[in-house]
py3Dmol code that shows the C-alpha trace and the ligand (Angstrom):
import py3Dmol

protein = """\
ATOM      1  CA  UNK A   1      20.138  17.320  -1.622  1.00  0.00           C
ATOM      2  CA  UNK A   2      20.588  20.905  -0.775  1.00  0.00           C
ATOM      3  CA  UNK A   3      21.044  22.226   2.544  1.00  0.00           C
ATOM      4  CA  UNK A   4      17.728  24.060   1.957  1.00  0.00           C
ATOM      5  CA  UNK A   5      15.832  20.693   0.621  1.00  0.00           C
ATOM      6  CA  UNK A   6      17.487  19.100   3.748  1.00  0.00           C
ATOM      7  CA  UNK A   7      15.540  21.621   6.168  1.00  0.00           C
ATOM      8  CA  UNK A   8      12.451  22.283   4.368  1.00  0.00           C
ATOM      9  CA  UNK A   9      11.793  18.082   4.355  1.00  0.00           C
ATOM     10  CA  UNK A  10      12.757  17.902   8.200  1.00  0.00           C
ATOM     11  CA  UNK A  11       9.771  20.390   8.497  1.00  0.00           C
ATOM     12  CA  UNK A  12       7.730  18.972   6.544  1.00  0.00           C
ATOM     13  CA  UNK A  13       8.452  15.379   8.317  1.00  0.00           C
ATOM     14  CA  UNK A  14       7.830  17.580  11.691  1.00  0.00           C
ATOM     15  CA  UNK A  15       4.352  18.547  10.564  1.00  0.00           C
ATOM     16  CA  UNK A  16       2.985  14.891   9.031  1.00  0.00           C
ATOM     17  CA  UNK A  17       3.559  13.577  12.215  1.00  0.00           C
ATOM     18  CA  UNK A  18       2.185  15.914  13.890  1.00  0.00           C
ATOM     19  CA  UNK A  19      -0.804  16.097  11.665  1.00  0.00           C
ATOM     20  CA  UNK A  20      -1.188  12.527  13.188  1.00  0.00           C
ATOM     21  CA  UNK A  21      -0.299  13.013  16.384  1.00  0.00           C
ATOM     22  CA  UNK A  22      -2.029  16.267  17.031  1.00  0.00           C
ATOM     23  CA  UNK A  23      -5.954  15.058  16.919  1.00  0.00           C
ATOM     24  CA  UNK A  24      -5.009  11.263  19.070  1.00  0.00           C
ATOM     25  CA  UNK A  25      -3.637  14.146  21.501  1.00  0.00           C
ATOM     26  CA  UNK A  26      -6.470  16.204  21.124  1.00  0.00           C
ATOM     27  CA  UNK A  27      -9.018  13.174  21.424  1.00  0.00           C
ATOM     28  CA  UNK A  28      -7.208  12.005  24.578  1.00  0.00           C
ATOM     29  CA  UNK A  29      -7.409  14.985  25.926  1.00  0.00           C
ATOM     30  CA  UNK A  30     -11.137  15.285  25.036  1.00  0.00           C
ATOM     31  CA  UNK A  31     -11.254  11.262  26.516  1.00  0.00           C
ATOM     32  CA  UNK A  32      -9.617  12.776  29.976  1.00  0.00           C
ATOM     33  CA  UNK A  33     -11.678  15.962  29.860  1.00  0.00           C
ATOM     34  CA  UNK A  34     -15.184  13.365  29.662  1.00  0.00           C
ATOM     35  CA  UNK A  35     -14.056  11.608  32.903  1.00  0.00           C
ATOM     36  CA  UNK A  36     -13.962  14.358  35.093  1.00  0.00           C
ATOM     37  CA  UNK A  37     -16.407  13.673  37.497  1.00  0.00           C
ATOM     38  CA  UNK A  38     -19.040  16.688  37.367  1.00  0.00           C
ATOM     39  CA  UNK A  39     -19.467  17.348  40.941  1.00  0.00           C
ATOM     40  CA  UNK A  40     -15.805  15.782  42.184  1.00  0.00           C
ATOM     41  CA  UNK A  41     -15.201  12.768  43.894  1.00  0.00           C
ATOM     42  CA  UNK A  42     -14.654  13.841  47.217  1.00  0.00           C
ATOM     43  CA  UNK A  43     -17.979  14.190  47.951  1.00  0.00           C
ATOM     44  CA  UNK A  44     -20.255  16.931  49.960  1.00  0.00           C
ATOM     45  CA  UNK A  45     -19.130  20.176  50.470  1.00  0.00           C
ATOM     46  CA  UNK A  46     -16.320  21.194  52.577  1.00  0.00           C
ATOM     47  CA  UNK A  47     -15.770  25.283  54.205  1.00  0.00           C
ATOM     48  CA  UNK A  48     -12.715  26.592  52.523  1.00  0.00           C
ATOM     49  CA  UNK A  49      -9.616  27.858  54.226  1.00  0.00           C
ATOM     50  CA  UNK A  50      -7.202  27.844  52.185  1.00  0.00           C
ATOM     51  CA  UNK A  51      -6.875  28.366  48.211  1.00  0.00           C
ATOM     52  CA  UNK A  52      -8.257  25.230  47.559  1.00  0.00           C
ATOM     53  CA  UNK A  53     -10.905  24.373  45.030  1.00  0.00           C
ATOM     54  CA  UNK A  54     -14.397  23.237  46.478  1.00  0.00           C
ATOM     55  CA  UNK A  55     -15.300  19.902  45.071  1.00  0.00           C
ATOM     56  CA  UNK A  56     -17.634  22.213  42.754  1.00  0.00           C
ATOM     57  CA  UNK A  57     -14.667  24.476  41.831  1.00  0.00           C
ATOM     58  CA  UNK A  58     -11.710  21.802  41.025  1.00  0.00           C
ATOM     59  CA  UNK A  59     -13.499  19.764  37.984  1.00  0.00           C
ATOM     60  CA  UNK A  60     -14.566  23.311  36.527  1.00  0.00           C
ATOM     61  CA  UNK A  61     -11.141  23.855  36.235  1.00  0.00           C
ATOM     62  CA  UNK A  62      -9.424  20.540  35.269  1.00  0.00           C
ATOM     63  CA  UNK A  63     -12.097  20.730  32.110  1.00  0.00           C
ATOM     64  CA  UNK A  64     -10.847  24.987  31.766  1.00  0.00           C
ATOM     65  CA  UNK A  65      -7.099  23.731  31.992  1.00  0.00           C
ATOM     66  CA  UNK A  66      -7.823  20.743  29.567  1.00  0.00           C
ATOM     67  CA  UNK A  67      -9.873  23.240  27.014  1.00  0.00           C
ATOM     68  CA  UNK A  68      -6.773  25.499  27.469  1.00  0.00           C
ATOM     69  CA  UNK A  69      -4.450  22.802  26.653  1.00  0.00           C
ATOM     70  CA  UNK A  70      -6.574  22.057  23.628  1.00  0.00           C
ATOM     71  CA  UNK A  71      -6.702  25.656  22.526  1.00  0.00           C
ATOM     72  CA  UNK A  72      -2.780  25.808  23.239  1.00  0.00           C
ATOM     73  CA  UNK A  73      -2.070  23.505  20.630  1.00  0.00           C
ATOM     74  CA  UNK A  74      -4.134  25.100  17.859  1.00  0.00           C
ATOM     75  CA  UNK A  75      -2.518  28.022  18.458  1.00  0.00           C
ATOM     76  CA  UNK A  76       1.021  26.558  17.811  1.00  0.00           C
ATOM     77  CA  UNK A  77      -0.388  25.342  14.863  1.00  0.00           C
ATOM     78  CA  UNK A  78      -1.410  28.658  13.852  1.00  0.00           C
ATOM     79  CA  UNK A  79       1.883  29.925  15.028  1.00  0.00           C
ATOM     80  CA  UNK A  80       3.866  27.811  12.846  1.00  0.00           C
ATOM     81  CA  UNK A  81       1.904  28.773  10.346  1.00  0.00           C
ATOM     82  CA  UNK A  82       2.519  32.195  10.212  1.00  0.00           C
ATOM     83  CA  UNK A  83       5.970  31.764  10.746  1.00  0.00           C
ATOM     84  CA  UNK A  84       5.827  30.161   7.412  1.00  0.00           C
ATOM     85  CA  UNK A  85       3.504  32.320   5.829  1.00  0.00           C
ATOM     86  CA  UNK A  86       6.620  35.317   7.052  1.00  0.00           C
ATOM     87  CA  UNK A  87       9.409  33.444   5.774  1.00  0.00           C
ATOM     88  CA  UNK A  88       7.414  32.947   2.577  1.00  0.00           C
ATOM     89  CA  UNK A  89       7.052  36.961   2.466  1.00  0.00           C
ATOM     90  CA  UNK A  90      10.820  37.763   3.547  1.00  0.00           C
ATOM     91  CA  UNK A  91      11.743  34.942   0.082  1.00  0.00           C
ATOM     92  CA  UNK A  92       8.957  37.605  -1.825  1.00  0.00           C
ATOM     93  CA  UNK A  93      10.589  40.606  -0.847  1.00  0.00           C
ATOM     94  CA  UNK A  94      14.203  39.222  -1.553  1.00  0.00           C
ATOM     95  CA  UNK A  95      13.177  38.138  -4.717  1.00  0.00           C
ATOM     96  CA  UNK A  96      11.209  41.630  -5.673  1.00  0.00           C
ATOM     97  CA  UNK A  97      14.467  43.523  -5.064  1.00  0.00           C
ATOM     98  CA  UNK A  98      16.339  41.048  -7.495  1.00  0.00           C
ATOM     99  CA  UNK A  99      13.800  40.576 -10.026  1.00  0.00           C
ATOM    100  CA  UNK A 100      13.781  43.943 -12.907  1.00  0.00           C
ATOM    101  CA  UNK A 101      10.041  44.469 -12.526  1.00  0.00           C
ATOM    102  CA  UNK A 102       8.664  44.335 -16.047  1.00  0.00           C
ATOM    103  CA  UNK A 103       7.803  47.533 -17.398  1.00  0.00           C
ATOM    104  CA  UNK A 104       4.460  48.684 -19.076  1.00  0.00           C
ATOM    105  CA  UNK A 105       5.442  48.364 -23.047  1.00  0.00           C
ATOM    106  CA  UNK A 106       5.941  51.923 -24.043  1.00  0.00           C
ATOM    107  CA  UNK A 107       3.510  53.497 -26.333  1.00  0.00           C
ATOM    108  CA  UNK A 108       4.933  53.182 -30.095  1.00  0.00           C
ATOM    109  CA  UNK A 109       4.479  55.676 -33.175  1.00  0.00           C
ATOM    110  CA  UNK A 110       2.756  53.892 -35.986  1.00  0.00           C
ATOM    111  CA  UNK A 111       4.834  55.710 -38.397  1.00  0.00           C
ATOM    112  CA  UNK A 112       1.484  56.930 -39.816  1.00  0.00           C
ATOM    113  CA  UNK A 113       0.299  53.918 -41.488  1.00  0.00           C
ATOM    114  CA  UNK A 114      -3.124  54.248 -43.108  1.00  0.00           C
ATOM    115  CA  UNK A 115      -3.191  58.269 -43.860  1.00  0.00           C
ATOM    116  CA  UNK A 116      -2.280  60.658 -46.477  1.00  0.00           C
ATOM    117  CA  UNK A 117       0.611  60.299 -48.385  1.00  0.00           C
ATOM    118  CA  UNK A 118       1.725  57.665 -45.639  1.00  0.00           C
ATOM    119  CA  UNK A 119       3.956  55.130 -48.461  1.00  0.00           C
ATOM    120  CA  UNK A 120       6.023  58.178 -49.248  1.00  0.00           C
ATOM    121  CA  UNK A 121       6.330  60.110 -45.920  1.00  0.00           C
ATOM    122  CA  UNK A 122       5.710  57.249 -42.960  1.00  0.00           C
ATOM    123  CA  UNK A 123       8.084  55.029 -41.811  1.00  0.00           C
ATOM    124  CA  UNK A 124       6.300  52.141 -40.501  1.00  0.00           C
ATOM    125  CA  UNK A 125       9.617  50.919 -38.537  1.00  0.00           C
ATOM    126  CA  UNK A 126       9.627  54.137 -36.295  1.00  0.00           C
ATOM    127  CA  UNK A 127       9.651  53.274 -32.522  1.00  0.00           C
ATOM    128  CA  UNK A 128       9.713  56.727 -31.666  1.00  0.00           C
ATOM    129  CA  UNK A 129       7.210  57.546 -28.510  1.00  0.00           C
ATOM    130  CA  UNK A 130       4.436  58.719 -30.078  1.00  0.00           C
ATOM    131  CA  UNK A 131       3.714  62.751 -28.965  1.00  0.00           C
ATOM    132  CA  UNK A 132       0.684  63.410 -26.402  1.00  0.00           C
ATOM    133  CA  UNK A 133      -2.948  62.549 -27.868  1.00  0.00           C
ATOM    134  CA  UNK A 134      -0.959  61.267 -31.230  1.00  0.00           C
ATOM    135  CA  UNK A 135       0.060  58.090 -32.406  1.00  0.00           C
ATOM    136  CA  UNK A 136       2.811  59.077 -34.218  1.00  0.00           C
ATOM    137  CA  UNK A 137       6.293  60.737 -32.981  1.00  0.00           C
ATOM    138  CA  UNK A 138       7.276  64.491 -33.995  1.00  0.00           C
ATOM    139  CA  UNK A 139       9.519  63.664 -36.451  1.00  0.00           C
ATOM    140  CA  UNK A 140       6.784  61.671 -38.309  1.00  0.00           C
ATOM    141  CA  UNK A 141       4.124  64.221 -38.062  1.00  0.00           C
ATOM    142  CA  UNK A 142       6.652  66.801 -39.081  1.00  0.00           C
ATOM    143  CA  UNK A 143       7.022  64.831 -42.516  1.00  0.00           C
ATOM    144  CA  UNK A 144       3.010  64.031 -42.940  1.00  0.00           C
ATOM    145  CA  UNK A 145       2.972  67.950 -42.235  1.00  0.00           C
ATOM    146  CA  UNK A 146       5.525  68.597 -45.381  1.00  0.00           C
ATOM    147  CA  UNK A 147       4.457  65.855 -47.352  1.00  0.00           C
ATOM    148  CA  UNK A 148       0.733  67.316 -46.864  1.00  0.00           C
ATOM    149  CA  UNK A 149       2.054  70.910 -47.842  1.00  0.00           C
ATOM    150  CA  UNK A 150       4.322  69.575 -50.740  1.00  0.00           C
ATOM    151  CA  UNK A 151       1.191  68.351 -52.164  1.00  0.00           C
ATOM    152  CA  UNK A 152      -1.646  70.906 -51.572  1.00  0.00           C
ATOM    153  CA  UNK A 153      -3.423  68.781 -48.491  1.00  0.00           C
ATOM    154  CA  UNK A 154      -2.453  71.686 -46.246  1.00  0.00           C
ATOM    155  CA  UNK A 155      -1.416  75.661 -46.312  1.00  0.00           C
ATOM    156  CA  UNK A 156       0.848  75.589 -43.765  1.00  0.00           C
ATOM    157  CA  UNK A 157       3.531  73.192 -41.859  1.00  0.00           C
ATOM    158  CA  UNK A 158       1.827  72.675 -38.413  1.00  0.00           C
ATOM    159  CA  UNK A 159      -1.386  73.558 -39.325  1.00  0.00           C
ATOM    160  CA  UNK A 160      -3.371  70.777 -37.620  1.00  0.00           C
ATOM    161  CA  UNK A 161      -6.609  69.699 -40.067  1.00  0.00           C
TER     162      UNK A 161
END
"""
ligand_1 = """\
1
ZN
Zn 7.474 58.175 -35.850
"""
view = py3Dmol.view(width=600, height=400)
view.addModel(protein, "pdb")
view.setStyle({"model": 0}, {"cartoon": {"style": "trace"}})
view.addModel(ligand_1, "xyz")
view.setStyle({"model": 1}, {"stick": {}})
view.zoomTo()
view.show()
């Protein structure tokens, strides 16, 4: 097993048990968050001196520290998760630099198959880049051109029909 096989299956042991651990937490917490008594259980109201919670006040906040406890833990979740979702991004990156990005396949002359003439002057194996708005290369429209003047098709070399 590879060192990286070793870590990555640590993690992932890490995160089954805590994707059984997490909602028993979450439901005890939930269980402890139910008992608070509503209105304390001190009893009647007492004039505050100090920084203490009335008996109003301190259930209030054992459910806000509980719901903060609950909403603590999702967000570890979520910040494992992005940690992940980073390292995942970094491996991208790394491998982009690495990786020869494939190229668009070049246009290719088509050696003028199909038009006048073309058995005698094309050349069907040209991979010349065709010129702009053509199919075919210079060289091979310079041979339609005197193939097409050799045999009357044209007046003049370059003429475009
Ligand atoms: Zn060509």
């Amino acid at each position: 097993m590879s060192e990286i096989d070793r870590r990555i299956n640590a993690a992932i042991g890490r995160l089954e048990r805590l994707a059984t651990k997490m909602p028993t937490a979450i439901d005890a917490l939930l269980d402890e968050r139910r008992k608070i008594d509503g209105w304390g259980s001190g009893g009647g109201v007492r004039v505050q001196h100090s920084a203490e919670l009335t008996p109003t006040e301190a259930p209030v906040d054992r459910r806000l520290d509980i719901d903060r406890r609950i909403a603590n833990l999702f967000d570890e979740l979520d910040a494992i998760r992005k940690i992940a979702r980073n390292v995942e991004a970094d491996c991208d990156r790394y491998i982009a630099v690495t990786t020869p990005v494939l190229e668009e396949p070049k246009p290719r002359c088509d050696g003028g198959i199909g038009r006048t003439g073309y058995l005698e002057w094309g050349d069907p194996g040209c991979v010349n880049i065709p010129e702009s708005y053509r199919k075919q290369c210079s060289k091979c429209r310079k041979a339609e051109d005197r193939w097409l003047v050799a045999h009357g098709e044209r007046r003049h070399i370059g003429n475009d029909v």
